[in-house]
SEKOLDO-228409 format. One record per atom (N, C-alpha, C): residue number from 1; x, y, z. Coordinates in nm, 3 decimals, decimal comma, padded with zeros to 5 digits. Each point is the difference from the previous one (the first is absolute). Layout:
BEGIN
+-----+---------+---------+---------+
| pos |      px |      py |      pz |
+-----+---------+---------+---------+
| NUM |       X |       Y |       Z |
...
+-----+---------+---------+---------+
//
This chain:
BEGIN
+-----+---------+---------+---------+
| pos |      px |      py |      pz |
+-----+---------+---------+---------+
|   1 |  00,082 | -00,119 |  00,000 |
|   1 | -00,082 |  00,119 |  00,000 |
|   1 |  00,087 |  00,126 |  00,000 |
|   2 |  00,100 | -00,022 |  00,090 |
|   2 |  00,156 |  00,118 | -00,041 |
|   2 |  00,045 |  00,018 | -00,113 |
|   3 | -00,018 | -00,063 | -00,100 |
|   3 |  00,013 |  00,027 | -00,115 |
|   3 | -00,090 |  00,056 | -00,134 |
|   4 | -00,152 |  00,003 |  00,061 |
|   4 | -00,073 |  00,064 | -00,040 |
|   4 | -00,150 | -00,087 | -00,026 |
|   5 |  00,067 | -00,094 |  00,010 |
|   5 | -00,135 | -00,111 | -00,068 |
|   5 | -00,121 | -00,045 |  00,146 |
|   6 | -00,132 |  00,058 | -00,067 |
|   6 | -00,054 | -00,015 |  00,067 |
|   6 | -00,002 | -00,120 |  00,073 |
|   7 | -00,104 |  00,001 |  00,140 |
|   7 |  00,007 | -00,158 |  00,111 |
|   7 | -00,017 | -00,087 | -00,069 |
|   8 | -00,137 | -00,013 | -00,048 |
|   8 | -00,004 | -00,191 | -00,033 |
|   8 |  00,061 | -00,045 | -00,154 |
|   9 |  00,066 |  00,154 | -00,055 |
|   9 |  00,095 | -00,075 | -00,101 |
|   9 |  00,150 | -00,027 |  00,032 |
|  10 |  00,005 |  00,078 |  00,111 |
|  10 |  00,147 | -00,045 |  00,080 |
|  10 | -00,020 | -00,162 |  00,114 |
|  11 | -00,152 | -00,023 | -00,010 |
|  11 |  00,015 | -00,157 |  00,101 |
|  11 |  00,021 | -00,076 | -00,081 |
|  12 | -00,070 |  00,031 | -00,187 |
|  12 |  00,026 | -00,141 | -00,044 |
|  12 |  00,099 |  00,002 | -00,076 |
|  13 |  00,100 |  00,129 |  00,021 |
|  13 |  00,148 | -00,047 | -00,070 |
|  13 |  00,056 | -00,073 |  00,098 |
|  14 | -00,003 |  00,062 |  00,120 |
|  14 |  00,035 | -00,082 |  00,080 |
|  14 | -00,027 | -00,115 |  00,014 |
|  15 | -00,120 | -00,036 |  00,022 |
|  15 | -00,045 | -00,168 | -00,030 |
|  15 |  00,097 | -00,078 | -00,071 |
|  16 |  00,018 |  00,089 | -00,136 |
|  16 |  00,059 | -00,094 | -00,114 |
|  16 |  00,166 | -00,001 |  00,042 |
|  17 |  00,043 |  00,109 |  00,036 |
|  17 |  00,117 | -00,016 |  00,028 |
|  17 |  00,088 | -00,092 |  00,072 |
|  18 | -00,075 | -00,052 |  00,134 |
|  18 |  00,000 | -00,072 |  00,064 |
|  18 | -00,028 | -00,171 |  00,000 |
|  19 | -00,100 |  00,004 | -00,105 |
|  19 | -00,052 | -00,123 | -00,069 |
|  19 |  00,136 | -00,079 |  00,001 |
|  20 | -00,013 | -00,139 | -00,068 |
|  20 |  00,131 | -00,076 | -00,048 |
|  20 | -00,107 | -00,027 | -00,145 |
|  21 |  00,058 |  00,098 | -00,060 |
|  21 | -00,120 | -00,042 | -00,172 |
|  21 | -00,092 |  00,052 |  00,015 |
|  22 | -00,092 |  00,000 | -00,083 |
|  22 | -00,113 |  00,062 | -00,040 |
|  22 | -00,132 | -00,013 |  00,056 |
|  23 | -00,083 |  00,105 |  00,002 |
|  23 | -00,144 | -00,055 |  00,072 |
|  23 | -00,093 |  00,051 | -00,111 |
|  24 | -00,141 | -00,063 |  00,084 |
|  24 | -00,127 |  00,010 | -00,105 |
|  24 | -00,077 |  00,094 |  00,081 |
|  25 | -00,076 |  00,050 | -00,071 |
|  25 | -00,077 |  00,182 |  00,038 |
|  25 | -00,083 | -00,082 |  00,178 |
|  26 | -00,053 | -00,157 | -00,018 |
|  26 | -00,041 | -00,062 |  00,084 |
|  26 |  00,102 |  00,023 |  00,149 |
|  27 |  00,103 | -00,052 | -00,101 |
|  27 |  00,127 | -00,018 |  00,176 |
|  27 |  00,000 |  00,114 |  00,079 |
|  28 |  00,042 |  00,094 | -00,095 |
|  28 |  00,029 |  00,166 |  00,044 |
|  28 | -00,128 |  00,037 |  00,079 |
|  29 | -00,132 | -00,017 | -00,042 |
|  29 | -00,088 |  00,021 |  00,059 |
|  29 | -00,035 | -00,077 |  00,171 |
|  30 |  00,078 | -00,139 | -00,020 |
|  30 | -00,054 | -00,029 |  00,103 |
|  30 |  00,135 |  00,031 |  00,119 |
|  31 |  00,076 | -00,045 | -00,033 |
|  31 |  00,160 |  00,112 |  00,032 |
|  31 | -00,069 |  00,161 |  00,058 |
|  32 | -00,032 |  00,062 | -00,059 |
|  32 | -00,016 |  00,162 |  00,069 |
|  32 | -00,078 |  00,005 |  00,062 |
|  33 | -00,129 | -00,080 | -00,009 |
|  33 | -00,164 | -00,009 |  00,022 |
|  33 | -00,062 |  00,145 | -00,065 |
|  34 |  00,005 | -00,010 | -00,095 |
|  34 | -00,024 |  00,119 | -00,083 |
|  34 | -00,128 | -00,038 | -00,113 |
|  35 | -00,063 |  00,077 | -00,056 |
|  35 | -00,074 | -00,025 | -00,099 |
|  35 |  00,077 | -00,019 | -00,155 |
|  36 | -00,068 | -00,074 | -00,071 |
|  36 |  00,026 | -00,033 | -00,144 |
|  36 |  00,040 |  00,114 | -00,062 |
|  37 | -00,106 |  00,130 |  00,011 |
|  37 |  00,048 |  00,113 | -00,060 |
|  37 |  00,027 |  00,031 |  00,062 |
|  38 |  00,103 |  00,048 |  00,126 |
|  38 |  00,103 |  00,055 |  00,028 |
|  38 |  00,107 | -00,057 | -00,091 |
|  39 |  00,036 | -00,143 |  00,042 |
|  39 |  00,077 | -00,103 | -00,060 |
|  39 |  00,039 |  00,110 | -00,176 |
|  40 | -00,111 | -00,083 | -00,049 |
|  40 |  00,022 |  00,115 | -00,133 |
|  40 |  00,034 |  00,075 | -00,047 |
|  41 | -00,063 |  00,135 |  00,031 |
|  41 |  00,069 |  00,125 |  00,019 |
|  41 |  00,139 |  00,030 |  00,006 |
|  42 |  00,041 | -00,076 |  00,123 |
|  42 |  00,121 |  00,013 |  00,016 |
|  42 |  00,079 | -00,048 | -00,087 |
|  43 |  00,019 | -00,159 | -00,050 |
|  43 |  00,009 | -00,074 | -00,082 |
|  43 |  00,055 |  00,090 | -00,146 |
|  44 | -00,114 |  00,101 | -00,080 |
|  44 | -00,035 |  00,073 | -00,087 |
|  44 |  00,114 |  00,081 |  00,004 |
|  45 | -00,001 |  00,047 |  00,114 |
|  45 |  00,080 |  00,153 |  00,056 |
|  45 |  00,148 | -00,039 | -00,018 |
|  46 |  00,037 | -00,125 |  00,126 |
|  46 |  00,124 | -00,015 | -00,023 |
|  46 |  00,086 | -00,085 | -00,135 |
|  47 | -00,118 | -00,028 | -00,071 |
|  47 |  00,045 | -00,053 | -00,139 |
|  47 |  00,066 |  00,127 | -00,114 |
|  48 | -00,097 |  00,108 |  00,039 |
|  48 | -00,016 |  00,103 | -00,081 |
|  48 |  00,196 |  00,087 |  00,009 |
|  49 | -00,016 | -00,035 |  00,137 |
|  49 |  00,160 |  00,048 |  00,044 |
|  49 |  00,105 | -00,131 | -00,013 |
|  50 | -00,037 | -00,006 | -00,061 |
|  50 |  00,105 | -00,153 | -00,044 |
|  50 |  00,072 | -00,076 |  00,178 |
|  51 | -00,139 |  00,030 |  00,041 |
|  51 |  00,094 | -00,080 |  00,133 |
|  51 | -00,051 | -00,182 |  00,015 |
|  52 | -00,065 | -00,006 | -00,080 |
|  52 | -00,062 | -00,144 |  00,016 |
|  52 | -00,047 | -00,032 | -00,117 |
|  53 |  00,058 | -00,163 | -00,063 |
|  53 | -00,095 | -00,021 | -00,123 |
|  53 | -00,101 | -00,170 |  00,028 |
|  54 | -00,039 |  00,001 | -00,118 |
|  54 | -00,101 | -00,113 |  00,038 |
|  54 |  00,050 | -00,125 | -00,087 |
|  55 |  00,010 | -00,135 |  00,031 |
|  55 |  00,015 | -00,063 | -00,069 |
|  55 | -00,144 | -00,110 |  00,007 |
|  56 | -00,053 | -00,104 | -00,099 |
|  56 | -00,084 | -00,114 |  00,048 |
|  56 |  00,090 | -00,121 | -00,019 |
|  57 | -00,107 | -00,107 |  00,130 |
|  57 |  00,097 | -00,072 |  00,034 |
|  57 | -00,099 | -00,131 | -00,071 |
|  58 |  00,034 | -00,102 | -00,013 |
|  58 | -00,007 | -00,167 | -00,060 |
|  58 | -00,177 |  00,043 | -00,003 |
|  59 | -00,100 |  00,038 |  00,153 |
|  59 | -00,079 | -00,042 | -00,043 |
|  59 | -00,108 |  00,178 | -00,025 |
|  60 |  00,094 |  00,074 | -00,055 |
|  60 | -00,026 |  00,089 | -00,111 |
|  60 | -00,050 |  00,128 |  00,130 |
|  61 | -00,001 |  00,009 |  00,085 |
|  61 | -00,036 |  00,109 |  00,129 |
|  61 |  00,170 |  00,109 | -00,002 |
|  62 | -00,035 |  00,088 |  00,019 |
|  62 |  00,091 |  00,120 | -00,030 |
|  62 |  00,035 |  00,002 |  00,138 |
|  63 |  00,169 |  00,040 | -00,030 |
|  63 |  00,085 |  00,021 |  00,151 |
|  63 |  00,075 |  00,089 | -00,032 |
|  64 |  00,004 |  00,085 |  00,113 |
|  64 |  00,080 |  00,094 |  00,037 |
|  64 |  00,144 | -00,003 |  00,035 |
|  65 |  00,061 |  00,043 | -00,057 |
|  65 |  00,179 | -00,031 |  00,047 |
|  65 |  00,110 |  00,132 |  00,023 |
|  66 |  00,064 | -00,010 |  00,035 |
|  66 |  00,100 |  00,169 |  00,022 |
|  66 |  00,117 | -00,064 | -00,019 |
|  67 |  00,050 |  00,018 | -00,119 |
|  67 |  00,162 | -00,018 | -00,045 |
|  67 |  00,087 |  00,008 |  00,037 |
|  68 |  00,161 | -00,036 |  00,036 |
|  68 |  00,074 |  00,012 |  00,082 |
|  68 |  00,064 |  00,150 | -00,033 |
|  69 | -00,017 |  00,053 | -00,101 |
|  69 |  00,053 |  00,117 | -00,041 |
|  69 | -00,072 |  00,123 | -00,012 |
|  70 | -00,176 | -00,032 |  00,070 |
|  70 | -00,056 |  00,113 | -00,027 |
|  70 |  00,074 |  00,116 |  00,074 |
|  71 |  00,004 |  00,090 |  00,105 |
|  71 |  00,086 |  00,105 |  00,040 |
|  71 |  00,111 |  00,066 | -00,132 |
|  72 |  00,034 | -00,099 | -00,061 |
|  72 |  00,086 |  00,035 | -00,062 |
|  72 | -00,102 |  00,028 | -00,111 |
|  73 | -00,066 | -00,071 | -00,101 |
|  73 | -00,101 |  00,097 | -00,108 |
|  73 | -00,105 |  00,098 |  00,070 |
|  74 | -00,027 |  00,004 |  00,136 |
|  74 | -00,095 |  00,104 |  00,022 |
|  74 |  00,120 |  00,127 |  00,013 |
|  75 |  00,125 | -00,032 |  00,041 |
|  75 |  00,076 |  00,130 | -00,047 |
|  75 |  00,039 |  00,055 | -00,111 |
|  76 |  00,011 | -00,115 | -00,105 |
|  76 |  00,070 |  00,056 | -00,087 |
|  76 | -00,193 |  00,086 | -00,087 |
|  77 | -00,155 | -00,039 |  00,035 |
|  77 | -00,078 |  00,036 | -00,082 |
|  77 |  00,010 |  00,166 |  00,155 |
|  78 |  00,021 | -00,014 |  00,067 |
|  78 |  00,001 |  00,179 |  00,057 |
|  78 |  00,104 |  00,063 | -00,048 |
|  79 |  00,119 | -00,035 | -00,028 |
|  79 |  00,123 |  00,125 | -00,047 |
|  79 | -00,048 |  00,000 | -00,126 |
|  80 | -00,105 | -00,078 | -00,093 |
|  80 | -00,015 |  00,029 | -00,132 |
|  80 | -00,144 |  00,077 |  00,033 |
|  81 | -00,034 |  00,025 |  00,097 |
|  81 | -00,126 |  00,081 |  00,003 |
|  81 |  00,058 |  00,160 |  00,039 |
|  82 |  00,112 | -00,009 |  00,060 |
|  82 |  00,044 |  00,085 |  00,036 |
|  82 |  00,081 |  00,074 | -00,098 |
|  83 |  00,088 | -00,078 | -00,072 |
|  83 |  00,028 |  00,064 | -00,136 |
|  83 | -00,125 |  00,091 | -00,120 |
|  84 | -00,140 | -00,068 |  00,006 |
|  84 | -00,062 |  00,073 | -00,026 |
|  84 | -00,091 |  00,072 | -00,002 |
|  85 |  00,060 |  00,058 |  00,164 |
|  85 | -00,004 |  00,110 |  00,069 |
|  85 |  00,038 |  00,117 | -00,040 |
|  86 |  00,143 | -00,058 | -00,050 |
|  86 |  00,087 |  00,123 |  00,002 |
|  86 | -00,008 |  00,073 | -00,161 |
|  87 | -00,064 | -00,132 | -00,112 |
|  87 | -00,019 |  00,029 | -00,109 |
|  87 | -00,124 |  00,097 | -00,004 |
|  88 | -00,101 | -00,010 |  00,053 |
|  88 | -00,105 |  00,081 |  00,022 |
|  88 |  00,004 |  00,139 |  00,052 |
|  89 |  00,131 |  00,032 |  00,100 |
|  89 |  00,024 |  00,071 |  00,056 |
|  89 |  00,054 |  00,091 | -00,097 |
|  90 |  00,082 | -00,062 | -00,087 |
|  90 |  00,108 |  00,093 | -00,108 |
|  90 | -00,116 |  00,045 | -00,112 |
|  91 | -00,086 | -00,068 | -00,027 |
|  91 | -00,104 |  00,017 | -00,100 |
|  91 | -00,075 |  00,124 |  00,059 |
|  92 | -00,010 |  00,027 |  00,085 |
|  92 | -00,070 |  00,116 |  00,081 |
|  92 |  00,051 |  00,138 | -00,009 |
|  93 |  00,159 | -00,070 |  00,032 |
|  93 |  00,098 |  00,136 | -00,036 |
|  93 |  00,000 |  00,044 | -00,143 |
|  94 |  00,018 | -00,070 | -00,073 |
|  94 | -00,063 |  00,053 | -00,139 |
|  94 | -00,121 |  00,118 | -00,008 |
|  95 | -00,106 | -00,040 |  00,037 |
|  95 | -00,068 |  00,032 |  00,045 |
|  95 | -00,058 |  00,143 |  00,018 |
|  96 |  00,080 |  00,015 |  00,119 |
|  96 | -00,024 |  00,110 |  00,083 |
|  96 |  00,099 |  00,063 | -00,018 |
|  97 |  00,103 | -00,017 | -00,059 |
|  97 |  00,133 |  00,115 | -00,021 |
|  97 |  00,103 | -00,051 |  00,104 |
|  98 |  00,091 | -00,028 | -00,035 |
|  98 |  00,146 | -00,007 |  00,018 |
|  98 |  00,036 |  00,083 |  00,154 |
|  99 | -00,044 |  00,172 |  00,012 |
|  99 |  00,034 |  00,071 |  00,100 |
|  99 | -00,135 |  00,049 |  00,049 |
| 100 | -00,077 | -00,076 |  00,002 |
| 100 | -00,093 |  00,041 |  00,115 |
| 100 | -00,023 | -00,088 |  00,144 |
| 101 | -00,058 |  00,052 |  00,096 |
| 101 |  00,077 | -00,072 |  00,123 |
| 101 | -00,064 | -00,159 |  00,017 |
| 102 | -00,125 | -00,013 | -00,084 |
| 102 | -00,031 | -00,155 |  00,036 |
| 102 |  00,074 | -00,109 | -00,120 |
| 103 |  00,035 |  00,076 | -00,120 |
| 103 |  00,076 | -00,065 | -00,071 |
| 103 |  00,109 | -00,033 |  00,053 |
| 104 |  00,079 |  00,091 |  00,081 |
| 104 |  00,113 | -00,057 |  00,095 |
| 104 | -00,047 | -00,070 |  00,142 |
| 105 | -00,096 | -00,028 |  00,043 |
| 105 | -00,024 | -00,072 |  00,070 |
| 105 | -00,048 | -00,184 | -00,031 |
| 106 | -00,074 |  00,035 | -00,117 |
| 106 |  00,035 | -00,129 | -00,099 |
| 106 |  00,151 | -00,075 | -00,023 |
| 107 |  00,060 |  00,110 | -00,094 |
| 107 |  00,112 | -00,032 |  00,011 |
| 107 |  00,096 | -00,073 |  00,071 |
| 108 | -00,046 |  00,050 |  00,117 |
| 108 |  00,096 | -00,095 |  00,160 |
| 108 | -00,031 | -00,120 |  00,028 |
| 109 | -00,185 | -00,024 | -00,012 |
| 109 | -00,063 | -00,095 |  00,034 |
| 109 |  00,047 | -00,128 | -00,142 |
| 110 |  00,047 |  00,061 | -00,115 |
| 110 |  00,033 | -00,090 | -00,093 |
| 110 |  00,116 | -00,033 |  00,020 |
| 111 |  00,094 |  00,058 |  00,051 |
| 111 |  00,179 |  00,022 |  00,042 |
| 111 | -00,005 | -00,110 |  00,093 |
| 112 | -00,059 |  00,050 |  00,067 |
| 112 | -00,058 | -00,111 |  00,189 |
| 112 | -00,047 | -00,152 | -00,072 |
| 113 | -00,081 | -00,009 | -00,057 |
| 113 | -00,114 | -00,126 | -00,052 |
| 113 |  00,110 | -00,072 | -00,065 |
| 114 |  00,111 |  00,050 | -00,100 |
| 114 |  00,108 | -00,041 | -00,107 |
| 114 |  00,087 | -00,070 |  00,131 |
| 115 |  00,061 |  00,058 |  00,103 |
| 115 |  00,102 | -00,057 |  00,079 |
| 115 | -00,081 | -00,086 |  00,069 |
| 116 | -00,108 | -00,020 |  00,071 |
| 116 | -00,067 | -00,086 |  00,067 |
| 116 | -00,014 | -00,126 | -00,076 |
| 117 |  00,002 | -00,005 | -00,118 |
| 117 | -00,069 | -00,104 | -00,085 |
| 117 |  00,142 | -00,078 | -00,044 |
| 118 |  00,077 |  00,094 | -00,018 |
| 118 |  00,130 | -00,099 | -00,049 |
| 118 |  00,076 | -00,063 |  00,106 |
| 119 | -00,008 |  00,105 |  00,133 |
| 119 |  00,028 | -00,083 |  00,142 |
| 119 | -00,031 | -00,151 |  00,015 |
| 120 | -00,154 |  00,017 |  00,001 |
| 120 | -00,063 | -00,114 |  00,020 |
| 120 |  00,012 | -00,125 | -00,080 |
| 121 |  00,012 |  00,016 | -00,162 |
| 121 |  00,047 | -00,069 | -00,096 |
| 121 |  00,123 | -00,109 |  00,047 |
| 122 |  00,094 |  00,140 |  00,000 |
| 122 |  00,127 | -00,057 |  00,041 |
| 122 |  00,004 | -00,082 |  00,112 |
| 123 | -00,052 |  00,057 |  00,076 |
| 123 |  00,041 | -00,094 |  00,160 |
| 123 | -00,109 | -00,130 | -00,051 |
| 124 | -00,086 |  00,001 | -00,032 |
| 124 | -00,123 | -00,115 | -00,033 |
| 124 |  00,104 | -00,121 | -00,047 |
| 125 |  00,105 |  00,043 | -00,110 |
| 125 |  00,087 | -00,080 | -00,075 |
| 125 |  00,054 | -00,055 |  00,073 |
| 126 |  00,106 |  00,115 |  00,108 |
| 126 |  00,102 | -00,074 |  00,033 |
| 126 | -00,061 | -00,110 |  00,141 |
| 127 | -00,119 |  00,041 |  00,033 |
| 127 | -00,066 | -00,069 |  00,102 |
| 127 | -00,029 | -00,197 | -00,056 |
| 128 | -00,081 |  00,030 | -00,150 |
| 128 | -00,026 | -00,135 | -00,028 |
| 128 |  00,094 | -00,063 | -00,051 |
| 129 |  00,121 |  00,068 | -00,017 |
| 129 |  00,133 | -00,087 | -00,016 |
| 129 |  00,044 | -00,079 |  00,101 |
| 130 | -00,042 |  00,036 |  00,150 |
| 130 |  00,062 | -00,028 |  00,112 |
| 130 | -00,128 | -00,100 |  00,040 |
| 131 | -00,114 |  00,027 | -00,004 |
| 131 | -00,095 | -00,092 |  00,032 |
| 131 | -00,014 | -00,095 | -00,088 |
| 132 |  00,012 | -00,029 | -00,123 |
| 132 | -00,034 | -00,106 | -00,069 |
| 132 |  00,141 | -00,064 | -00,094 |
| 133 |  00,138 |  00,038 |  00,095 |
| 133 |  00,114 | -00,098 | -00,028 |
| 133 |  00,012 | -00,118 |  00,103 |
| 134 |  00,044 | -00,097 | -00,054 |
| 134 | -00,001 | -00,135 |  00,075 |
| 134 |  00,141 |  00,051 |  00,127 |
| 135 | -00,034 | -00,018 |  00,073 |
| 135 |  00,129 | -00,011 |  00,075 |
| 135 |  00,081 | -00,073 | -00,036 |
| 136 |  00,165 |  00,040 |  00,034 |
| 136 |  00,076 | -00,114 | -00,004 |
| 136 |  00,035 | -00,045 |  00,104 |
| 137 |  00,025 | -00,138 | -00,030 |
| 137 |  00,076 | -00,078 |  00,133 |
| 137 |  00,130 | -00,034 | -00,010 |
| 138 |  00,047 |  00,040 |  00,134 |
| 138 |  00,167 | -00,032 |  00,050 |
| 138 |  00,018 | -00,063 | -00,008 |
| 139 |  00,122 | -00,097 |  00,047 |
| 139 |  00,013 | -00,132 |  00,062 |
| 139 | -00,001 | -00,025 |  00,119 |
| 140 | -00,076 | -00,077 |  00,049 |
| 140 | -00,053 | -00,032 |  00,137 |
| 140 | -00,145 |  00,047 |  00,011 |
| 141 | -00,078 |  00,032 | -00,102 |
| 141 | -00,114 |  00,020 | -00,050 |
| 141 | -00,044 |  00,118 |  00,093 |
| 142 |  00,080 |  00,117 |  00,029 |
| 142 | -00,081 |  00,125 |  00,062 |
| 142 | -00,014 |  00,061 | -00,179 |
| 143 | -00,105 |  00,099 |  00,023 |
| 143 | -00,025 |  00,111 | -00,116 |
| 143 |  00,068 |  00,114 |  00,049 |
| 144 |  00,044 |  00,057 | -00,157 |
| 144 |  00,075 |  00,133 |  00,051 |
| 144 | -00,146 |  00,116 | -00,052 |
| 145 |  00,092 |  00,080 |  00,057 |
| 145 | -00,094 |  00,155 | -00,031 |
| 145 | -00,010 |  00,059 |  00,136 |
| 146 | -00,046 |  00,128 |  00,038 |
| 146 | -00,017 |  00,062 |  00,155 |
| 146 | -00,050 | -00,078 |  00,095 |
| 147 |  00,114 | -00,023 |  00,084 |
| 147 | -00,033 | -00,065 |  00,105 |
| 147 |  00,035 | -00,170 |  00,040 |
| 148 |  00,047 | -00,012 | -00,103 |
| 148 |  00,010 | -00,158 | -00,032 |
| 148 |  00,144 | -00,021 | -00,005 |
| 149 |  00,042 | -00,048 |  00,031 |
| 149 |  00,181 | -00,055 | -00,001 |
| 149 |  00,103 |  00,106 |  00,101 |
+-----+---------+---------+---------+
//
């Protein structure tokens, strides 16, 4: 909910997060004790934000699942929302003139939106480089990396 997403679409990410695999709109429901359309809604919502997708299973009932990498595409779809931020922002300055004071207040907010977005990019990268490399192993089978050896 600290992150913005309303309650009962923050219980059933949570739900899913926590899961081991996937659930059915049924499980989640009986898991939260929540209604079907809550279930839904949410379902809808956090699909819409690429935080959850649906797969069906053998006997054709739709399940809910959260990828090991979502964090990492729900960042990389905000620094690209945020990039066009900053495109909208510059389109404005056009706009309104170059030296008038909200054109330069645009301006900043596009200056600002441009460094925020490539921040995030970048670190997003060097983050899923570090989360989704295999560790290696020593000999004597400890793993290296912080903290380890």
């Amino acid at each position: 909910m600290h992150q913005g997403v309303p309650k009962m679409m923050a219980r059933v990410l949570t739900c899913l997060l926590v899961a081991d695999g996937s659930l059915t709109a049924s499980e989640l429901v009986q898991r939260l004790q929540v209604s079907p359309a809550s279930v839904s809604k949410a379902i809808e919502f956090l699909e819409s934000q690429g935080l959850v997708r649906r797969e069906r299973d053998a006997g054709r009932r739709e399940r809910y699942i959260v990828d090991d990498d979502v964090w990492y595409q729900s960042t990389i779809a905000s620094a690209r929302g945020t990039a066009q931020l900053a495109e909208v922002a510059r389109q404005g300055v056009g706009i309104l003139g170059r030296d008038t004071p909200a054109a330069i207040r645009l301006e900043n907010i596009a200056r600002y939106s441009d460094f925020i977005s490539e921040s995030i990019l970048r670190a997003a990268e060097q983050v899923r480089d570090v989360l989704f490399a295999k560790p290696e192993v020593r000999s004597g089978g400890s793993e290296s990396g912080p903290g380890h050896g």
